[in-house]
Structures are given as structure tokens and as C-alpha cells.
C-alpha positions in Angstrom: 3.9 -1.0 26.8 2.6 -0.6 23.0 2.7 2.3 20.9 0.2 4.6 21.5 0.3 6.0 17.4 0.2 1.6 16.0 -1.7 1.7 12.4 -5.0 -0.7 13.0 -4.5 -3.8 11.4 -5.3 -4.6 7.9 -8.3 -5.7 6.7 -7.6 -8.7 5.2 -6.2 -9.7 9.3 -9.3 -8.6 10.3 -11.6 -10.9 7.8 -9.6 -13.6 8.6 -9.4 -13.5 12.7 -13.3 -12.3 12.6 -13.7 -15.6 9.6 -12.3 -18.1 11.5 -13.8 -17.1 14.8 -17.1 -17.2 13.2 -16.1 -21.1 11.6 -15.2 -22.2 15.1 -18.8 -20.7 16.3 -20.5 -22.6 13.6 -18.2 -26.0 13.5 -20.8 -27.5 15.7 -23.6 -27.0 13.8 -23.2 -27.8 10.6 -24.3 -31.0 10.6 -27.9 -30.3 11.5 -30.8 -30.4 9.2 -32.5 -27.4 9.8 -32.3 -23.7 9.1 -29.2 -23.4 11.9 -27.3 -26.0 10.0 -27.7 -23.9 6.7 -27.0 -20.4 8.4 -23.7 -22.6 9.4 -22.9 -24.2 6.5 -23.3 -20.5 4.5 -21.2 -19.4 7.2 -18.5 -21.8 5.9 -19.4 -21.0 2.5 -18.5 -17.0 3.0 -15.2 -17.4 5.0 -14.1 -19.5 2.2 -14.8 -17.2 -0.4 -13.3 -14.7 1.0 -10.1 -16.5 2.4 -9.8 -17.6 -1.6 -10.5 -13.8 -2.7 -7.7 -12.4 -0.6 -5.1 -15.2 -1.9 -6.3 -14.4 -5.4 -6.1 -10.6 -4.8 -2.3 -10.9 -3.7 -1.3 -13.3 -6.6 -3.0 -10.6 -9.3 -1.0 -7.6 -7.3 1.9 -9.4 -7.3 1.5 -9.9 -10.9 1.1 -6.8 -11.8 3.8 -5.1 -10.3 5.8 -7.7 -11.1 4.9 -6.9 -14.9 5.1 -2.7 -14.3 8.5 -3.4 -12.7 9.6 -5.6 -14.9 13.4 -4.9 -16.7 14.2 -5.5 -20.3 16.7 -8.2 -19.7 13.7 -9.7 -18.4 
């Protein structure tokens, strides 16, 4: 049985699952030269993007605390 009171999942679980469901949808088309090729390939082109602005999010977070945190021995 699952909690009743879970917290919903982040968002950045939700971009991915809902990004990489879409990629799967569009693998197949990509390689066609018309406009359902180029909705697919932008496809690709967004769920990258924002793949590569959640990595880049965490690393300049991390960095940050890391440099509030920081200790003078440091």
C-alpha cells in the first residue's frame, strides 16, 4: 500500500519521464523530410535543452552553496 500524504514528484522527474516519452514517440520520425520530421527533430531539440538546463542548474546550486558554506580553512 503507498502513502496516502507522498509529496508529487519533482519537476525536473517529471520533464524528464514526460521528455523521454515524447523522444521515444518521435524516434521514428525523424528521419522524414517533411513538416513531421521537423516537429520530431524540434522535439529532440527541446528534451535536450532541457535535460542540459537541469544538469547545468544543479552544478550552479551546488556551487553556490558550496561557496555560502564554505569554511575558512577552506
Amino acid at each position: 500500500m503507498t502513502a496516502p500524504f507522498a509529496p508529487p514528484p519533482s519537476r525536473a522527474f517529471v520533464l524528464v519521464t514526460f521528455g523521454l516519452a515524447a523522444v521515444a514517440i518521435a524516434m521514428p520520425f525523424v528521419r522524414r523530410n517533411d513538416w513531421i520530421g521537423w516537429i520530431a527533430f524540434l522535439t529532440f531539440v527541446v528534451v535536450a535543452i532541457g535535460l542540459w538546463m537541469i544538469l547545468i542548474w544543479g552544478f550552479a546550486r551546488a556551487a553556490i552553496e558550496w561557496w555560502r558554506n564554505r569554511s575558512e580553512s577552506d
